[in-house]
C-alpha positions as protocol buffer text, in pm:
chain_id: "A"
residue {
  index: 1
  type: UNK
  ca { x: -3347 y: -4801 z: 721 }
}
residue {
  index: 2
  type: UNK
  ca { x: -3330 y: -4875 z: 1048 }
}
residue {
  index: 3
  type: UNK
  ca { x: -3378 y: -4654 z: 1360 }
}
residue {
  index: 4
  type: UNK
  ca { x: -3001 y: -4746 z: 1458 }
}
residue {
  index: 5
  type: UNK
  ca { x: -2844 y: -4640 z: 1098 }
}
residue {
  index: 6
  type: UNK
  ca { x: -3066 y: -4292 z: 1164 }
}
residue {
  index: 7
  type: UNK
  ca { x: -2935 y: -4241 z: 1486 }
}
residue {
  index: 8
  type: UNK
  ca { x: -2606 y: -4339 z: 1336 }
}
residue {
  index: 9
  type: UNK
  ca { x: -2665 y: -4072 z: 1041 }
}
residue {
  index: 10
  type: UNK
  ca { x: -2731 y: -3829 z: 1273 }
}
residue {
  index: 11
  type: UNK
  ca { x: -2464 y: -3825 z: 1518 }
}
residue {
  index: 12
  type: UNK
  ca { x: -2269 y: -3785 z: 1207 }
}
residue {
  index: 13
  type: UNK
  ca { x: -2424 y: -3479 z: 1074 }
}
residue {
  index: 14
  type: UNK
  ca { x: -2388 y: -3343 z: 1431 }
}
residue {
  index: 15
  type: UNK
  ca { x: -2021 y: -3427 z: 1428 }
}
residue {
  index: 16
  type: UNK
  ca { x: -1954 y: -3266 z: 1065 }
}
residue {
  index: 17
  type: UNK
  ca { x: -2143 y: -2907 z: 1172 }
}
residue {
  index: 18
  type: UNK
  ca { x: -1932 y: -2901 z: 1494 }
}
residue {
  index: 19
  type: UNK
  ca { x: -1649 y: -2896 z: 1250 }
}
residue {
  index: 20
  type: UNK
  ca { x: -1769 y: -2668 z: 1019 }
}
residue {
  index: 21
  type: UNK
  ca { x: -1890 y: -2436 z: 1320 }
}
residue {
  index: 22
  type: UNK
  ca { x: -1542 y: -2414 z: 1478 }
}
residue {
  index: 23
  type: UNK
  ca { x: -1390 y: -2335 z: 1071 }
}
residue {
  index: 24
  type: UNK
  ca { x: -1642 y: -2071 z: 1071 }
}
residue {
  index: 25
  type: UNK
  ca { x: -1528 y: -1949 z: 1453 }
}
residue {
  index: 26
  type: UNK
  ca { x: -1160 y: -1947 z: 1321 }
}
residue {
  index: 27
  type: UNK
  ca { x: -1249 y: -1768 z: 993 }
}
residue {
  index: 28
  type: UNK
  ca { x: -1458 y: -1523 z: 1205 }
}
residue {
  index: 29
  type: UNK
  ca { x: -1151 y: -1449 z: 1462 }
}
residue {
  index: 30
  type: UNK
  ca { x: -948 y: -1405 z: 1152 }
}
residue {
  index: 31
  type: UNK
  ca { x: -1152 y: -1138 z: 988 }
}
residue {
  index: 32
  type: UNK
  ca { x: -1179 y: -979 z: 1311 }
}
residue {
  index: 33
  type: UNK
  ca { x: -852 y: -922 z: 1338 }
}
residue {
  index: 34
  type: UNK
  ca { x: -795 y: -773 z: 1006 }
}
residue {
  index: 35
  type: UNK
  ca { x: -1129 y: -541 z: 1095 }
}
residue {
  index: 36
  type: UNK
  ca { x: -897 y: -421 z: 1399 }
}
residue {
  index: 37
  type: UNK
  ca { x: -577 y: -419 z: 1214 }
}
residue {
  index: 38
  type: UNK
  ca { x: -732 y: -150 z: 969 }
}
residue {
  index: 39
  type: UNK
  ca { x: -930 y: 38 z: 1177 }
}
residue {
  index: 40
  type: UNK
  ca { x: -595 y: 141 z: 1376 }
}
residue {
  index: 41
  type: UNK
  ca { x: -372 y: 216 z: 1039 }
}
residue {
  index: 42
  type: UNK
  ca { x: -726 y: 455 z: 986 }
}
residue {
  index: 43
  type: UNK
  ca { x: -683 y: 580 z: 1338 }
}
residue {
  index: 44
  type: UNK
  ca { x: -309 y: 697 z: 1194 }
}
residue {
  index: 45
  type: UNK
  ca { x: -396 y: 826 z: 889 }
}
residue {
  index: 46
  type: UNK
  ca { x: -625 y: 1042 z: 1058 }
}
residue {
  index: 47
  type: UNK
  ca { x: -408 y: 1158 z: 1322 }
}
residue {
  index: 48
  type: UNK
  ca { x: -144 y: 1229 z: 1010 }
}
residue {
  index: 49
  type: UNK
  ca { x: -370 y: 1397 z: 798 }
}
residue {
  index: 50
  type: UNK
  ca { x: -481 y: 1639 z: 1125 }
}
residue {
  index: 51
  type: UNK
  ca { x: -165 y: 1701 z: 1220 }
}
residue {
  index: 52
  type: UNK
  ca { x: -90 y: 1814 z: 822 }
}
residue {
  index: 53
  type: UNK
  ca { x: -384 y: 2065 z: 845 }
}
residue {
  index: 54
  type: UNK
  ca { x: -276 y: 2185 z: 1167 }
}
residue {
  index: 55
  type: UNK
  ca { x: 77 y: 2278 z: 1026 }
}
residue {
  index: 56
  type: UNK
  ca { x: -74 y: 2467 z: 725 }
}
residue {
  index: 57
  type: UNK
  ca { x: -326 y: 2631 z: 908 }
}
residue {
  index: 58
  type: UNK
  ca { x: -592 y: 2477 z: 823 }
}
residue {
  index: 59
  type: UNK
  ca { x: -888 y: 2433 z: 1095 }
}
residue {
  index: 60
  type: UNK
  ca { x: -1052 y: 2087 z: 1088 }
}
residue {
  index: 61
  type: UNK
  ca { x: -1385 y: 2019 z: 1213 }
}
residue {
  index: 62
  type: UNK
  ca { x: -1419 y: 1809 z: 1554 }
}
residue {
  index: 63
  type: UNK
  ca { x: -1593 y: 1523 z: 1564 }
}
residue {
  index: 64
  type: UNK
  ca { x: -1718 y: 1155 z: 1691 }
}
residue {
  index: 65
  type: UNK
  ca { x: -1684 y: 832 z: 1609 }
}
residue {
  index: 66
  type: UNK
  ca { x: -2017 y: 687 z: 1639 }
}
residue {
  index: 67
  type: UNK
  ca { x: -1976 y: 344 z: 1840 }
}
residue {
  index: 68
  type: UNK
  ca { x: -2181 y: 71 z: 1783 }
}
């Protein structure tokens, strides 16, 4: 094998885990979305369920979300 066909090899390999790196960049975005999609339909729910209690009566406890 010569030192040409190894270079050769590796600008290959270099070329096919750019693509899989910008696959893995889309997937990533993707999922983040959804993460941000859900926490916000939480955020309702939440603000539902409070506003539930608050008609019945019922005290609910204050709190913090714990940012990371």
């Amino acid at each position: 094998m010569g030192v040409t066909e190894k270079m050769w090899d590796a600008v290959a390999k270099v070329i096919r885990m750019d693509d899989k790196v910008e696959r893995l960049a889309e997937t990533v975005k993707g999922q983040q979305q959804r993460i941000e999609t859900l926490t916000e339909r939480v955020i309702r729910l939440e603000t539902a369920l409070e506003i539930a209690l608050a008609a019945r009566g019922v005290e609910t406890p204050g709190r913090q979300i714990e940012r990371q």
